[in-house]
Residue, then its C-alpha position, 0 to 999 in steps of 0.5 A: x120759263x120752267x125755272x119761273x114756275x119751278x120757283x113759284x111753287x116753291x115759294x107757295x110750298x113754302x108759304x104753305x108751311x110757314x102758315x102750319x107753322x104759324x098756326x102751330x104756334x097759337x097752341x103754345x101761350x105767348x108763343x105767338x108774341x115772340x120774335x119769330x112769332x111776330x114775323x110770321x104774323x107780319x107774313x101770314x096775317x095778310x093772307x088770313x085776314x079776307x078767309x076769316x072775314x068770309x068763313x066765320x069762326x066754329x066755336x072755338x075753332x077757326x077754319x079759315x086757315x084750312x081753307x086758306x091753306x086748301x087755296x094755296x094747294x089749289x094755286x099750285x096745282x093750277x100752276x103746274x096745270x098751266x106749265x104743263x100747258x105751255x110745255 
């Protein structure tokens, strides 16, 4: 049981980074429309999408990446608080 959980917060870790990444990636022109680019958007934009359709953009700053990431870490110290638990 403790390998399920071990690799769920990896993966959350993961994605975590991958969504830094992506975020990244907008400060760099055309960067996002590369190869990598785009298979980061297939994997990030499902999961940013309801954020920003909640938290509505600062100017020309958009937040709801921040929160979503906040979400993910929040989801991990809840998984390990469950593990816990169940040890």
């Amino acid at each position: 049981m403790g390998l399920v959980f071990s690799i769920i917060g990896q993966l959350l870790v993961i994605y975590s980074y991958a969504l830094i990444i992506y975020i990244l990636l907008s400060w760099f022109p055309n960067a996002r429309e590369s190869g990598f680019g785009q298979l980061l958007g297939r994997i990030c934009e499902p999961y940013l999408e309801p954020f920003r359709k909640i938290i509505p953009p600062l100017g020309m700053i958009d937040i709801s990446p921040i929160v979503a990431i906040l979400a993910l870490r929040f989801a991990q110290g809840g998984l390990a608080a469950l593990y816990g638990m169940l040890t």
